[in-house]
N, C-alpha and C positions, 0 to 999 in steps of 0.2 A: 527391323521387323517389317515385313511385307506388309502392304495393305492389301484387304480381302477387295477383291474385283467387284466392281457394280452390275447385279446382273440387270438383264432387262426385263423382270420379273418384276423385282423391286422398284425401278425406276417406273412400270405401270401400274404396280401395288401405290407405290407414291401418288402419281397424278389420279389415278379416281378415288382414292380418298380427301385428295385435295378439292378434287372436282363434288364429292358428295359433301364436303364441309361447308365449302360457298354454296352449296344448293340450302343446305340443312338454317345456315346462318341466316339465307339472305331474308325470309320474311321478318326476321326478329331487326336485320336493319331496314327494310321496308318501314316498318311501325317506327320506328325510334324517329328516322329521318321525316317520314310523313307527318309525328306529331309537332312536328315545328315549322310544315309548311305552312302557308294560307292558306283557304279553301279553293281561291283557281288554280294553286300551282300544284294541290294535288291533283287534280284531274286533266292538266292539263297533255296535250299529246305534238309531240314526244314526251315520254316522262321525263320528270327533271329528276336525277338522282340521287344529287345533293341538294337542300335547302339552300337558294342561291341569295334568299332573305329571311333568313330564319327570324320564326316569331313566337312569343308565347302567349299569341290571345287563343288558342285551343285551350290549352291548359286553364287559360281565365275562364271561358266561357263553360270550361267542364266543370271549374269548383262554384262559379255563383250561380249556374240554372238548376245545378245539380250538386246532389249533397258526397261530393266523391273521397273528402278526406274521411268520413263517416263510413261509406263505404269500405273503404281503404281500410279505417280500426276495424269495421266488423270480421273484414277475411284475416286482419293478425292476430284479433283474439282470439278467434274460432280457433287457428292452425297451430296455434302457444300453448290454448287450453287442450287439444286434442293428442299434442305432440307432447305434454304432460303427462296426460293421463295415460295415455295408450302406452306407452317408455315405462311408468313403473306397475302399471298391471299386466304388461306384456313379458316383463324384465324379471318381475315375482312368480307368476304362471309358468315362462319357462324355465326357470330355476326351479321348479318344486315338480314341473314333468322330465327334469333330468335327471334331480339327483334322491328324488324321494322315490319311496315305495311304498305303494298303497294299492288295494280293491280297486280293479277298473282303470285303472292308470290306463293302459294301452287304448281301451276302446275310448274314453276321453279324451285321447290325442287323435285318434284317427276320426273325433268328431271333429275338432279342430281341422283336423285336414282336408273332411269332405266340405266345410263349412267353407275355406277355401274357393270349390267351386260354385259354388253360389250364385250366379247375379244377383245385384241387388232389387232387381225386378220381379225378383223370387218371391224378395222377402218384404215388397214395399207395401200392402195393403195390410197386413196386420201390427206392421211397423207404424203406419200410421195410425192406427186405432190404439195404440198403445200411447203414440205420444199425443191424441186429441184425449186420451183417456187421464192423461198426467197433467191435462189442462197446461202444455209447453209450447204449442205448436206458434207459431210463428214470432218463435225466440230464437237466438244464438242457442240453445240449448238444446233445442231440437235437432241440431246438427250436429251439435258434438256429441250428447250420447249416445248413438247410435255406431258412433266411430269407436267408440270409445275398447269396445269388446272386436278389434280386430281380429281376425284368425293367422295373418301372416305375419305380426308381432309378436304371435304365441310359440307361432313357429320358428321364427328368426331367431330368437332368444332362446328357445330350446337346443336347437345346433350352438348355439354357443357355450350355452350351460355344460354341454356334455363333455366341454374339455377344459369343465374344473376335476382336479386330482382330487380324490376320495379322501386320500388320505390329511389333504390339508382340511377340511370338511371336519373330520376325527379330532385331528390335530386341535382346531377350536374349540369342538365338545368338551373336550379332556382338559383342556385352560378354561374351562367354566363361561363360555361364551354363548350366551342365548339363540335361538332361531334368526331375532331381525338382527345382532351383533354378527353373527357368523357371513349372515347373506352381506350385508354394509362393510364390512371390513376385509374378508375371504376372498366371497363370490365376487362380489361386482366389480372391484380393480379388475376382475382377469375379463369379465363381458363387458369393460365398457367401451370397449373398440365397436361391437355388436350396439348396445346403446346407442351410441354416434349414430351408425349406420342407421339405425329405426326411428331415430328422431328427425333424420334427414327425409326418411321415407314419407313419413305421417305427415310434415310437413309439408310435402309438397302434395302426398294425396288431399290431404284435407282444404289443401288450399286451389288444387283442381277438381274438387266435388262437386260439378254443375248441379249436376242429377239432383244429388241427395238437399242440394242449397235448395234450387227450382222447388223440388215438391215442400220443402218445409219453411221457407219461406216467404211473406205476400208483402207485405209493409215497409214501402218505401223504404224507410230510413234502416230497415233491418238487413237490407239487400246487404249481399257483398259485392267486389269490384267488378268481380266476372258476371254475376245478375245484373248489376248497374252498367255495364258495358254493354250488355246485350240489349236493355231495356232502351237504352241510346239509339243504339243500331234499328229499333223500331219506331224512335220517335225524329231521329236528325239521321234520316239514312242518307239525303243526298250530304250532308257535310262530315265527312272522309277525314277533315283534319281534326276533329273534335274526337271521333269515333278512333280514330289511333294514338291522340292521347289518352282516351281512357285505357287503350290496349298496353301503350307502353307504361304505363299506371303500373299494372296490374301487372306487370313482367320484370318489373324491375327488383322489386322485393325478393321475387325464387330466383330467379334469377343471382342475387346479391347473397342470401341463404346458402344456395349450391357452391358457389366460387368463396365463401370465407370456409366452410366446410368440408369444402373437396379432399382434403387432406385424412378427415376423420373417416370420410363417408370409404373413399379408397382404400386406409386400412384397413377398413371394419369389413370390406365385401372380402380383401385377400385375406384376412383371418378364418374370415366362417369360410371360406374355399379347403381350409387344410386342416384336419383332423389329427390331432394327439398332442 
């Protein structure tokens, strides 16, 4: 059997993709390598590319001047708690805008879709008066509620819902199967490719929610990584080595999230790509 000829299409398709990977990559190694340099060997010029004395008093001085492992639980609980919650009320809402029928169904979805467009700058001043109103505000809690009623988990899950078979739906009625039995036992095996993929999602948004962390919380110890890193970055801005481990901190968890999940989150995007 012949081999198909390399054109030179592919072979420049090849190299700038190569060439936009090492672009995409290099500041994620920038940070990693920088938080094990010293503080002169980051700054120093030429750059040194590899740590040629790798150290970990960055990392010492990030967890005893600063409370970073704290830090650190606050953005995992936040994005566990969010990735919870948002996964089974995203997962129940689009399941019942699939496969039920009721009054207003349609314009109910197409509020979820305009809701979509949104910024949240839209909607951040009466958001806030709602949660100084709930007496929550410069809690964990303050940031996950608000997440919690995403629109494009309503929507994700609704695409997925719509290619469970009716008939198996029937099929559980008629064997005497409840509402939550039918959804637990029917529905969700077949959307939990779509699940995967929404828990991957939530997670990483909630855990890249500058915005919404910035305005809802003040209190040191309530910070997450990403406030605590930036908060660094305005109190030890000449020290570069300190300031990139808290970066590579803070990267390394989604980082580790996306690569053990790659596998679900992949299915789960070519699933909801193909209909029937």
């Amino acid at each position: 059997m012949k081999k198909k000829p390399i054109s030179i299409f592919s072979i420049l398709t090849t190299i700038i993709l190569l060439l936009l990977t090492i672009l995409f990559i290099f500041p994620f190694y920038w940070i990693m390598t920088g938080a094990f340099k010293s503080q002169p060997h980051t700054i120093v010029i030429p750059p040194q590319w590899w740590p040629t004395q790798p150290t970990l008093e960055n990392f010492t001085k990030l967890t005893v001047q600063n409370p970073a492992w704290q830090w650190l639980g606050n953005s995992v609980f936040i994005s566990l708690a969010t990735m919870v919650l948002v996964c089974s009320t995203s997962s129940l809402a689009g399941y019942v805008l699939a496969k039920k029928r009721f009054y207003g169904q349609r314009i109910l979805f197409s509020i979820f879709i305009a809701a979509m467009a949104l910024p949240k700058q839209v909607v951040l001043v009466p958001l806030v008066r709602i949660i100084n109103f709930m007496g929550i505000h410069d809690t964990l809690a303050a940031v996950i509620l608000p997440l919690v009623g995403w629109p494009f988990g309503v929507f994700l899950m609704k695409q997925f819902s719509e290619n469970i078979p009716t008939e198996l739906l029937e099929s559980a009625k008629i064997d005497g199967c409840g509402e939550v039995s039918t959804f637990w036992n029917v529905a969700f095996p077949i959307v939990k490719p779509g699940f995967a993929a929404l828990a991957i999602f939530t997670f990483i948004n909630s855990w890249n929610d500058y915005f919404m962390q910035l305005v809802m919380l003040t209190s040191r110890q309530n910070l997450t990584i990403s406030l605590g890193v930036a908060t660094m970055q305005a109190e030890m801005a000449t020290n570069y080595g300190v300031i990139m481990a808290g970066a590579a901190l803070a990267a390394v968890p989604i980082v580790t999230v996306f690569l053990v999940f790659q596998k679900s989150f992949t299915q789960g995007i070519t699933m909801g790509a193909v209909k029937g």
